[in-house]
MARBA-3410 file (N, C-alpha, C, O; in Angstrom, 1 decimal):
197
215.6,114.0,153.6,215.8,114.7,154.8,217.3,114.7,155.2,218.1,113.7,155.1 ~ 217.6,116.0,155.6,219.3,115.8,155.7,219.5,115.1,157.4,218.7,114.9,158.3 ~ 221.2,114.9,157.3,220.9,114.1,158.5,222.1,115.4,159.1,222.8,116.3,158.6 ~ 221.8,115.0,160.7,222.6,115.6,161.5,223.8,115.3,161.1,223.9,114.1,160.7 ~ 224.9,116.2,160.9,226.6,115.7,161.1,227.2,115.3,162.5,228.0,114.4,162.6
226.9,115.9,163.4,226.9,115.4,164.7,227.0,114.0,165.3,227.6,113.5,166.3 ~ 226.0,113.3,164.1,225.3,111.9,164.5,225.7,110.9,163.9,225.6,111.0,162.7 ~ 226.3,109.8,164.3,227.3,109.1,163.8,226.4,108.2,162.9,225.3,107.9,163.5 ~ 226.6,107.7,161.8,225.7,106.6,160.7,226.0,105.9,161.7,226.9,106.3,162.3 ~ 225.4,104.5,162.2,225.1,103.0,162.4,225.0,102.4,160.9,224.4,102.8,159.9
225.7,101.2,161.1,226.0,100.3,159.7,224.3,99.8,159.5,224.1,99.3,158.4 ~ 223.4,99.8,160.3,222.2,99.4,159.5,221.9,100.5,158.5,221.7,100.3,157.3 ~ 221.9,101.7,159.2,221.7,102.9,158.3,222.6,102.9,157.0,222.1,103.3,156.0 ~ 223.5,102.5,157.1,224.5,102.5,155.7,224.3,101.6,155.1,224.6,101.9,153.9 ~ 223.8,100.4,155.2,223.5,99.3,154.4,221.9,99.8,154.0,221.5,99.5,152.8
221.1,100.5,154.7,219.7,100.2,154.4,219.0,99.3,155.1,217.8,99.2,154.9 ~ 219.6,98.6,156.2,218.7,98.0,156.9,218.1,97.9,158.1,217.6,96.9,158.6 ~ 218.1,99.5,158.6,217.4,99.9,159.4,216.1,99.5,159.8,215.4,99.5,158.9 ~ 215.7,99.3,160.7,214.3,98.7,161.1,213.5,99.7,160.8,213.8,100.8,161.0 ~ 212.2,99.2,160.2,211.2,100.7,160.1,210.6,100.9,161.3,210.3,100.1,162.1
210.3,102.3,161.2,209.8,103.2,162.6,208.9,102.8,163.1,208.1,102.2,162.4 ~ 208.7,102.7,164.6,207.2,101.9,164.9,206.0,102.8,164.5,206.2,104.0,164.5 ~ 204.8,102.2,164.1,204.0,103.1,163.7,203.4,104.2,164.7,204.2,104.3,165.6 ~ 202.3,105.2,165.1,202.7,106.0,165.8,201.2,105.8,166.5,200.2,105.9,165.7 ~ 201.0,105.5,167.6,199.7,105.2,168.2,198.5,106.4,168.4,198.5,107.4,169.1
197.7,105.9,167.6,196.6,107.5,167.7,196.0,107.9,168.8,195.4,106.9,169.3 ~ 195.8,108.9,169.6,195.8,109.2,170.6,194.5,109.5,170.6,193.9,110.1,169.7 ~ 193.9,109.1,171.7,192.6,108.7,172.5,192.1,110.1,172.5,192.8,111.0,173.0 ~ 191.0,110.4,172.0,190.4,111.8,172.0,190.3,112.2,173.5,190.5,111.4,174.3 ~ 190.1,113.2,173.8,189.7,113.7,175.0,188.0,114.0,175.0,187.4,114.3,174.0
187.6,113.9,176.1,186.1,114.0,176.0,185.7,115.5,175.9,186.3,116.5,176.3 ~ 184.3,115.3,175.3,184.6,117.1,174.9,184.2,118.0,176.0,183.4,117.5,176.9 ~ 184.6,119.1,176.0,184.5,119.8,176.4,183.0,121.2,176.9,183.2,122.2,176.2 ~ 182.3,121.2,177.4,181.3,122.2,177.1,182.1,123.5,178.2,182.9,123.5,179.1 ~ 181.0,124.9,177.2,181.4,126.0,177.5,181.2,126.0,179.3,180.2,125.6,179.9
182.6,126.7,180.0,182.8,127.0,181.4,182.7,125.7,181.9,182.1,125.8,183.0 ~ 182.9,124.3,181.6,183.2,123.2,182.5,184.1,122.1,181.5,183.9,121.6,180.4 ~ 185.0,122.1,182.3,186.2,120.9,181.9,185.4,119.5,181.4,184.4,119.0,181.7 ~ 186.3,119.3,180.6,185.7,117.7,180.6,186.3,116.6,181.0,187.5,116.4,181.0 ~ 185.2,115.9,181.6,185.1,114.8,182.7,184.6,115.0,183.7,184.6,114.2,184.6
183.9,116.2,183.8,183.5,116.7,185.7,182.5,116.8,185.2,182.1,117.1,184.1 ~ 181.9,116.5,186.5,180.3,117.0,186.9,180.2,118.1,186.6,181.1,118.9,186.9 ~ 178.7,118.5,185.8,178.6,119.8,185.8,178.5,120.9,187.1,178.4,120.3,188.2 ~ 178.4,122.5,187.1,178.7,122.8,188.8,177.2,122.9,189.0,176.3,122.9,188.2 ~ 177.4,123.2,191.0,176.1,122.9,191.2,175.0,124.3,190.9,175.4,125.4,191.0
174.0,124.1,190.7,173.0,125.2,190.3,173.1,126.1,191.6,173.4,125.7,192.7 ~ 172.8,127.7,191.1,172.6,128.8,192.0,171.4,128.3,193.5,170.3,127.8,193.3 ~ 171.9,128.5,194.6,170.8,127.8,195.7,169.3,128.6,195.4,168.3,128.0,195.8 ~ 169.0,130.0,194.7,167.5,130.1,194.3,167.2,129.4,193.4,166.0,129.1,193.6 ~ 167.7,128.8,192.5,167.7,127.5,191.2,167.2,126.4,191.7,166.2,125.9,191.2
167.6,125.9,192.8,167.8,125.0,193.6,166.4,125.1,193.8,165.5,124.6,193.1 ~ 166.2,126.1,195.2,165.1,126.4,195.6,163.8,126.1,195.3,162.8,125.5,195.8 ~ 164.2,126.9,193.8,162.6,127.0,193.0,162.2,125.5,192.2,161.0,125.3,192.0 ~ 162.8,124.7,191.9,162.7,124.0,191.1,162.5,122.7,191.9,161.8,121.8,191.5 ~ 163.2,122.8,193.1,162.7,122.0,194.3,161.4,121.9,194.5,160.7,121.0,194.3
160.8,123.6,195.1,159.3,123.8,195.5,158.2,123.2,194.3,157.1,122.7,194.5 ~ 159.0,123.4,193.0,158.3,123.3,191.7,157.8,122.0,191.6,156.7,121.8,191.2 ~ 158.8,120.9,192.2,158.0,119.4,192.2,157.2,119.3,193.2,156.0,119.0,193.1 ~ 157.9,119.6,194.4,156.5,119.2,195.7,155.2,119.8,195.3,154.2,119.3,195.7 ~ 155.3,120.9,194.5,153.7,121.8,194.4,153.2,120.5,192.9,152.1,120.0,192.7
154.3,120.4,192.2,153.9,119.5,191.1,153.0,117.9,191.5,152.3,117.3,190.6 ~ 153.2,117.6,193.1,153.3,116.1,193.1,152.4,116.3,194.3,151.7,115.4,194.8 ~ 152.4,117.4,194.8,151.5,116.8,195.9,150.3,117.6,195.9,149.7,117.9,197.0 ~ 149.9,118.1,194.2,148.9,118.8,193.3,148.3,117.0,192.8,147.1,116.7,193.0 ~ 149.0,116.1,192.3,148.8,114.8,192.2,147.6,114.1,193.5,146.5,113.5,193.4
148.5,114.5,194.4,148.4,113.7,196.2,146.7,114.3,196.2,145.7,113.6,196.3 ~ 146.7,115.5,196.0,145.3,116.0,196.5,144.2,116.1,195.7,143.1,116.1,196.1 ~ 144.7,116.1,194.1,143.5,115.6,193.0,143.0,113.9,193.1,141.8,113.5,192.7 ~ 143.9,113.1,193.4,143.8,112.3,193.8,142.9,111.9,194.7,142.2,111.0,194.4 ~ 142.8,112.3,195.5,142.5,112.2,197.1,140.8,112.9,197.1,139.8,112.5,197.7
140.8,114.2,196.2,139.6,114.2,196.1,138.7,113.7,195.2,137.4,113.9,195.3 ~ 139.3,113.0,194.2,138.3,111.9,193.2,138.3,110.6,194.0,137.6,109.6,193.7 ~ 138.9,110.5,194.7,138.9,108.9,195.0,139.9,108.0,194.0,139.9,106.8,193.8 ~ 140.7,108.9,193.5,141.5,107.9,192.4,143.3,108.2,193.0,143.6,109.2,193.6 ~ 144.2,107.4,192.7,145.3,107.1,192.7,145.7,108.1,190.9,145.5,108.0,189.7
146.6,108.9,191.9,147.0,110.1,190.6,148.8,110.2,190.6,149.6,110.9,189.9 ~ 149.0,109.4,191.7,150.4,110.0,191.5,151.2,108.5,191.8,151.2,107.9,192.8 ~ 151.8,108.1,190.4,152.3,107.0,190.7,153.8,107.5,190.6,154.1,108.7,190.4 ~ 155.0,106.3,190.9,156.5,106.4,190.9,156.9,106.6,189.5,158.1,106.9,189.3 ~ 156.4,106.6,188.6,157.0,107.0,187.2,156.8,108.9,187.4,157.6,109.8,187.0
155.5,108.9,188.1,155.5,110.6,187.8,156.7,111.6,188.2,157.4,112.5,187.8 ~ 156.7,110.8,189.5,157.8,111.4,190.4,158.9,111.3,189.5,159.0,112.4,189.0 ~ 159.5,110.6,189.0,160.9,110.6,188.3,160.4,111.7,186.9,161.2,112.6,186.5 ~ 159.2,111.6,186.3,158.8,112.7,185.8,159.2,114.3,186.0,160.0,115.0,185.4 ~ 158.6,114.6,187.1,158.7,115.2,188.0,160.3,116.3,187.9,160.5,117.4,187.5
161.4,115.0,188.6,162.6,115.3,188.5,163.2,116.1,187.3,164.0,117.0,187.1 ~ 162.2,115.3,186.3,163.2,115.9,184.6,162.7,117.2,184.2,163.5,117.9,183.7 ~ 161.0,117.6,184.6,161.0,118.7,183.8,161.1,119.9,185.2,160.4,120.9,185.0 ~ 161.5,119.9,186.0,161.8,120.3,187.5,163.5,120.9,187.6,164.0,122.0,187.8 ~ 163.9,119.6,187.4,165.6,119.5,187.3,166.3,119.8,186.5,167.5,120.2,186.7
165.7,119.5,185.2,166.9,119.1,184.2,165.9,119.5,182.8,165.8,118.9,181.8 ~ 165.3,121.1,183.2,164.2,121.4,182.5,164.4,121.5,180.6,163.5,121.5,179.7 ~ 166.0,121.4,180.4,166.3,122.2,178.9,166.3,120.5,178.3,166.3,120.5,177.1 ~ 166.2,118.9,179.0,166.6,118.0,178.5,165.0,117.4,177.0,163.8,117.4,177.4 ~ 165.3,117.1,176.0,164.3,117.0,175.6,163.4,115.7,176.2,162.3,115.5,175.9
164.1,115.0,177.1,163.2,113.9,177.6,162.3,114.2,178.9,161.6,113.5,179.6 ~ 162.6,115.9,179.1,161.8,116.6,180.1,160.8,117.6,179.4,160.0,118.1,180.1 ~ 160.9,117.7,177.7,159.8,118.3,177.5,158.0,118.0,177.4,157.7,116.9,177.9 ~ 157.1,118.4,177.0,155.8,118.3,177.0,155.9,117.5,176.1,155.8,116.4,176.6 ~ 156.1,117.3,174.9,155.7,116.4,174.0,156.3,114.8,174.9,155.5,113.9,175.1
157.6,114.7,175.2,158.1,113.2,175.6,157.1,113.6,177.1,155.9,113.3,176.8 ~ 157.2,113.9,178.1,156.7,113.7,179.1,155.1,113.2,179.1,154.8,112.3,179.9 ~ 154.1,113.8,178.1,152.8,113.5,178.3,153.0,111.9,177.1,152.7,110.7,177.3 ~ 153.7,112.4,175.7,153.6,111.4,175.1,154.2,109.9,175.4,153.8,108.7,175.1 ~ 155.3,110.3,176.1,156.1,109.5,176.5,155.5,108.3,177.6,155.9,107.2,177.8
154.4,108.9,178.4,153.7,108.3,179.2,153.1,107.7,178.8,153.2,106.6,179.1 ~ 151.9,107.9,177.6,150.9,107.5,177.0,150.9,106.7,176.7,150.2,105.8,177.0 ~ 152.2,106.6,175.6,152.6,105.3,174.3,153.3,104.0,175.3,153.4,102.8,175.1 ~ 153.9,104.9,176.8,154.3,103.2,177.2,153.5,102.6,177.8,153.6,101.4,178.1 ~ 152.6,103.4,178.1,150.8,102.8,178.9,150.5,102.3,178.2,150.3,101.0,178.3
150.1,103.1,177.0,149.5,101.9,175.5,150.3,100.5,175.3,149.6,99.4,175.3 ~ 151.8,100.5,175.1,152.6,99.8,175.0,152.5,98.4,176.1,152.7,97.2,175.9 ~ 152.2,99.0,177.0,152.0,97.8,178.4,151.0,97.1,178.9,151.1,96.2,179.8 ~ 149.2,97.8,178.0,148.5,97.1,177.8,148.4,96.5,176.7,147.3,96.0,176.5 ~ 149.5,96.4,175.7,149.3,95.4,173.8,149.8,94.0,174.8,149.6,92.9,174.3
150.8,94.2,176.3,151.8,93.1,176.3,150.9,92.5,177.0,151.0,91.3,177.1 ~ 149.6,93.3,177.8,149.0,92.5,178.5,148.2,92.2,178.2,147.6,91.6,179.1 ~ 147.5,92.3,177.0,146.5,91.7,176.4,147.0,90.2,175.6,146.3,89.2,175.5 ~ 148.2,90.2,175.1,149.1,89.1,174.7,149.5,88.3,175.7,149.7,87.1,175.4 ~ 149.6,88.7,176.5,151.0,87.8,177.1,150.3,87.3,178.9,150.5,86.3,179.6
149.4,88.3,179.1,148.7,88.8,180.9,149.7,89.4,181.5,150.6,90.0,180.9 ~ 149.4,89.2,183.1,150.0,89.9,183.8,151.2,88.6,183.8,150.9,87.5,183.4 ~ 152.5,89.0,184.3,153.4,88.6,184.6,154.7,89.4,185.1,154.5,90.6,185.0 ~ 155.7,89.1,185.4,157.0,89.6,185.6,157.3,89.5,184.4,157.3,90.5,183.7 ~ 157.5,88.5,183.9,158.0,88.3,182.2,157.6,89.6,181.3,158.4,90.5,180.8
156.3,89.4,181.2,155.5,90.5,180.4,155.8,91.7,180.9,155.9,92.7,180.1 ~ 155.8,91.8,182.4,156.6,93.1,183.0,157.7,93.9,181.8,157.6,95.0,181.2 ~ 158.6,92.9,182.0,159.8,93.2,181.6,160.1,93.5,180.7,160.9,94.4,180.5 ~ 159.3,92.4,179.5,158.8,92.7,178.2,158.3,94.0,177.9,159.0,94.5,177.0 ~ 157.3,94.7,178.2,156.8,95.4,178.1,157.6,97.2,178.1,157.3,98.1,177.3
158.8,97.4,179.3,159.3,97.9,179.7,160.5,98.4,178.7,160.8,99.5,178.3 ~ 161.0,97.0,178.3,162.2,97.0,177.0,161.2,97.6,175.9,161.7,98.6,175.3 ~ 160.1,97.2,175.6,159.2,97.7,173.8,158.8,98.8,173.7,158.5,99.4,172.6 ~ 158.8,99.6,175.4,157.9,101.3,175.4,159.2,101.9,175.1,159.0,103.0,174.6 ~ 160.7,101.4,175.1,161.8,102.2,174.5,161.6,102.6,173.2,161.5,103.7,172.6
161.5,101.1,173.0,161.5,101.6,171.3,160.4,102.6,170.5,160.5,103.5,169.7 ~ 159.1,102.1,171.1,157.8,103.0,171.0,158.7,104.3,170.8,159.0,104.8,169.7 ~ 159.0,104.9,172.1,159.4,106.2,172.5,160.2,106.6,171.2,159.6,107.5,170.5 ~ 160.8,106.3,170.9,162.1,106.3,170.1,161.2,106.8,169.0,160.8,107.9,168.5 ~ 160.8,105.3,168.6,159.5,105.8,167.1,159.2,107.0,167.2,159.1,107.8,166.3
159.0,107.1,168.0,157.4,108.5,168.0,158.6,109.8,168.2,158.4,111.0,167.7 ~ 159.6,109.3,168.9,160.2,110.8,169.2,159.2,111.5,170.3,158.7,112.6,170.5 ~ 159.3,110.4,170.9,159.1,111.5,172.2,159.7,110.8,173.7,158.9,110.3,174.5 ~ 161.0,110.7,174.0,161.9,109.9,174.9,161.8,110.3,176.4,162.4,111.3,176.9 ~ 161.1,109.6,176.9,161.3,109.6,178.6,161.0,108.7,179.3,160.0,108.1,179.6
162.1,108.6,179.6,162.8,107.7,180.2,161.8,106.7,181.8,161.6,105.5,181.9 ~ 161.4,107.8,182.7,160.4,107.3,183.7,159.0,106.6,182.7,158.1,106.2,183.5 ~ 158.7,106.5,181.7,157.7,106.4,181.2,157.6,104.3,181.2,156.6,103.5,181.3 ~ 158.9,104.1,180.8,159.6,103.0,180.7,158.3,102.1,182.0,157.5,101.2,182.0 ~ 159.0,103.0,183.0,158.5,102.2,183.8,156.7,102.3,184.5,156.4,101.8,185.6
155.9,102.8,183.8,154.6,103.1,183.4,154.7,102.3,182.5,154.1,103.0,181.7 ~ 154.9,101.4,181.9,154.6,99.9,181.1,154.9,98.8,182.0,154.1,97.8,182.0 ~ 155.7,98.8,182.5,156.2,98.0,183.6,155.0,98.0,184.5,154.6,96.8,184.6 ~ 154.3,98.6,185.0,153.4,98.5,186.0,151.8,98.7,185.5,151.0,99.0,186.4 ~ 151.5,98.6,184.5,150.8,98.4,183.5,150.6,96.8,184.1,150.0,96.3,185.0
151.6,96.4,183.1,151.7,94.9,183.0,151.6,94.0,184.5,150.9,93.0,184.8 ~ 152.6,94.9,185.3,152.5,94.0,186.6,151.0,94.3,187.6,150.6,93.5,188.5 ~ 150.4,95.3,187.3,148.9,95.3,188.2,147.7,95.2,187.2,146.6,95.0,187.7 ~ 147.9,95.3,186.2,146.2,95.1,184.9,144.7,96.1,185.7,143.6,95.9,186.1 ~ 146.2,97.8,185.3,144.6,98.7,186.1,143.6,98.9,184.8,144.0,98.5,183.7
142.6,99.5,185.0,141.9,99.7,184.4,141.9,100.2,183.0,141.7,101.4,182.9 ~ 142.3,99.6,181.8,142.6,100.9,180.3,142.4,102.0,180.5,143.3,102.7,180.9 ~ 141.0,102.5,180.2,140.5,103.6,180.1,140.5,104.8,181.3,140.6,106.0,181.2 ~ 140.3,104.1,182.4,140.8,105.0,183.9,142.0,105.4,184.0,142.3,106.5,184.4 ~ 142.9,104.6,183.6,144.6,104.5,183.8,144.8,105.7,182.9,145.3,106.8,183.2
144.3,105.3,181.6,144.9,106.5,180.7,144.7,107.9,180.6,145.3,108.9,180.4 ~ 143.4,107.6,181.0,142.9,108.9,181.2,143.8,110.0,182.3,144.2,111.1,182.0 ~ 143.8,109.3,183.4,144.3,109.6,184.5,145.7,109.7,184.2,146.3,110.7,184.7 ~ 146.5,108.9,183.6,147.9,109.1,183.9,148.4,110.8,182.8,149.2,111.7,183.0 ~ 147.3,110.5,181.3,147.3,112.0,180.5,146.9,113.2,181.5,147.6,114.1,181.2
146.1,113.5,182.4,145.6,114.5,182.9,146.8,114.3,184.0,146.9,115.4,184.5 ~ 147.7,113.6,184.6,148.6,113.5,185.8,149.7,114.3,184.8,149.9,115.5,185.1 ~ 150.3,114.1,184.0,151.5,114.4,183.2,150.9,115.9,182.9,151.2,116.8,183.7 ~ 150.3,116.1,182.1,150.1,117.4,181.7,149.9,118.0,182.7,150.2,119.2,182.7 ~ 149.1,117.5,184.1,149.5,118.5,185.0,150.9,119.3,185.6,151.1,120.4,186.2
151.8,118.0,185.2,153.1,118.4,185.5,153.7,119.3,184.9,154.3,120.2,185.5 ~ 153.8,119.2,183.5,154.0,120.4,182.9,153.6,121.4,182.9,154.2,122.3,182.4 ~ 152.1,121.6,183.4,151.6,122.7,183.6,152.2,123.4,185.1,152.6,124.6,185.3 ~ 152.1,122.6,185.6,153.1,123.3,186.9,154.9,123.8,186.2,155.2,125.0,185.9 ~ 155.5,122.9,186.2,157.2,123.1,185.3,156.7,124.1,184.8,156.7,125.0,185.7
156.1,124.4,183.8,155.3,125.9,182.3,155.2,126.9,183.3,155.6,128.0,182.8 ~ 154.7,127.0,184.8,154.4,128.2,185.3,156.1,128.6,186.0,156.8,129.7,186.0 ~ 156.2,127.4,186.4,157.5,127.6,187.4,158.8,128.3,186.4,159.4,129.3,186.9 ~ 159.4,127.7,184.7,159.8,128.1,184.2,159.6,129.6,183.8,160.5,130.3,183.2 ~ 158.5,130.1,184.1,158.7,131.8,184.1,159.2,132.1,184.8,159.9,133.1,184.4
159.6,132.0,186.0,159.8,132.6,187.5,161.5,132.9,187.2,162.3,132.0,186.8 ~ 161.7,134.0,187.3,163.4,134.7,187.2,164.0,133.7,187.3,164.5,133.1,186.4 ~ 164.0,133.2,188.7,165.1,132.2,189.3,165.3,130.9,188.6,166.5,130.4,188.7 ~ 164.5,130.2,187.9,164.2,129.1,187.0,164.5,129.0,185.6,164.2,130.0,184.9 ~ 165.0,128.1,185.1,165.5,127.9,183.6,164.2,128.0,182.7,163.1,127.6,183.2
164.4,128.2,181.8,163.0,128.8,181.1,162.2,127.1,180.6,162.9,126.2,180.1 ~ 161.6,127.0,180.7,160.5,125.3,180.4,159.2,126.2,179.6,158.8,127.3,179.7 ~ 158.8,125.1,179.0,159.4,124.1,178.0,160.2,125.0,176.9,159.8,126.2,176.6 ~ 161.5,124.3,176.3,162.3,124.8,175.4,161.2,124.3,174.1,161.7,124.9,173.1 ~ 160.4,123.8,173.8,159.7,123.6,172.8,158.4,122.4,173.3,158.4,121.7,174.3
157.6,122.6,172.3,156.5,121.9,173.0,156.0,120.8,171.8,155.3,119.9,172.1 ~ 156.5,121.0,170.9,156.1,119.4,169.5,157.1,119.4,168.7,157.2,118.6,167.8
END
């Protein structure tokens, strides 16, 4: 490489014993980017009919729960649903909001929560136990959601019924989707389910 004439040699340079260059620090990626939002920001907020519909979509979703409930005499709507609820409602394109993770995802960690309670009984321990193992379940099976986690968790900590529980929590979930499945046609609403197995 030719050198500036401009630039006066330093005697390390003429001897050769110039220090070698510091090496050059690789630079920290930037997080990526998706189409029409910067990265690092919250995505923006949904159109207020978006809003709207997807709002009404859970209350019709959960307090469809409240009243099947209410006229069997059975408890249909527990706190896992609700967070259910949110994902295929809210966040309808996420695969841990579709039919396959939502109903299966419920199932396998109910299943999951009575193997710990047949092992282990009821406990906080086994709670907890139980809670960490429906991940992995999930995972296996390929069907990930997340609220389901905690439908093992309460498995464990109340010891309801197998066969009532399951039944009931499969016919609770799929009703949810079936509500999300209707609401997803509606103009204003993001289309649900993006796939169903």
């Amino acid at each position: 490489m030719a050198r500036d004439p401009e630039v006066p040699v330093t005697t390390e340079e003429s001897l050769g014993t110039a220090p070698a260059p510091a090496p050059a620090v690789p630079a920290q990626p930037a997080p990526a980017a998706t189409p029409g939002r910067p990265a690092g920001k919250a995505p923006p907020r949904p159109a207020a009919l978006t809003i709207a519909v997807a709002t009404a979509g859970s209350v019709v979703g959960l307090v469809l729960l409240v009243a099947i409930g209410a006229w069997l005499d059975q408890v249909w709507l527990i706190p896992p649903l609700a967070a259910s609820s949110a994902l295929v409602f809210g966040a309808p394109a996420l695969p841990l909001a579709q039919p396959r993770s939502v109903i299966g995802g419920q199932v396998l960690s109910a299943l999951t929560g009575f193997a710990v309670l047949a092992v282990a009984g009821s406990s906080t321990w086994g709670a907890g136990v139980a809670g960490g193992l429906a991940l992995g379940v999930m995972m296996l099976a390929r069907t990930p959601h997340s609220p389901a986690a905690a439908t093992a968790v309460i498995v464990v900590a109340q010891s309801p019924d197998p066969l009532l529980f399951l039944v009931l929590l499969a016919a609770a979930a799929t009703l949810l989707v079936v509500v999300g499945t209707a609401t997803g046609r509606l103009r204003a609403a993001p289309n649900y389910p993006t796939y169903w197995w």
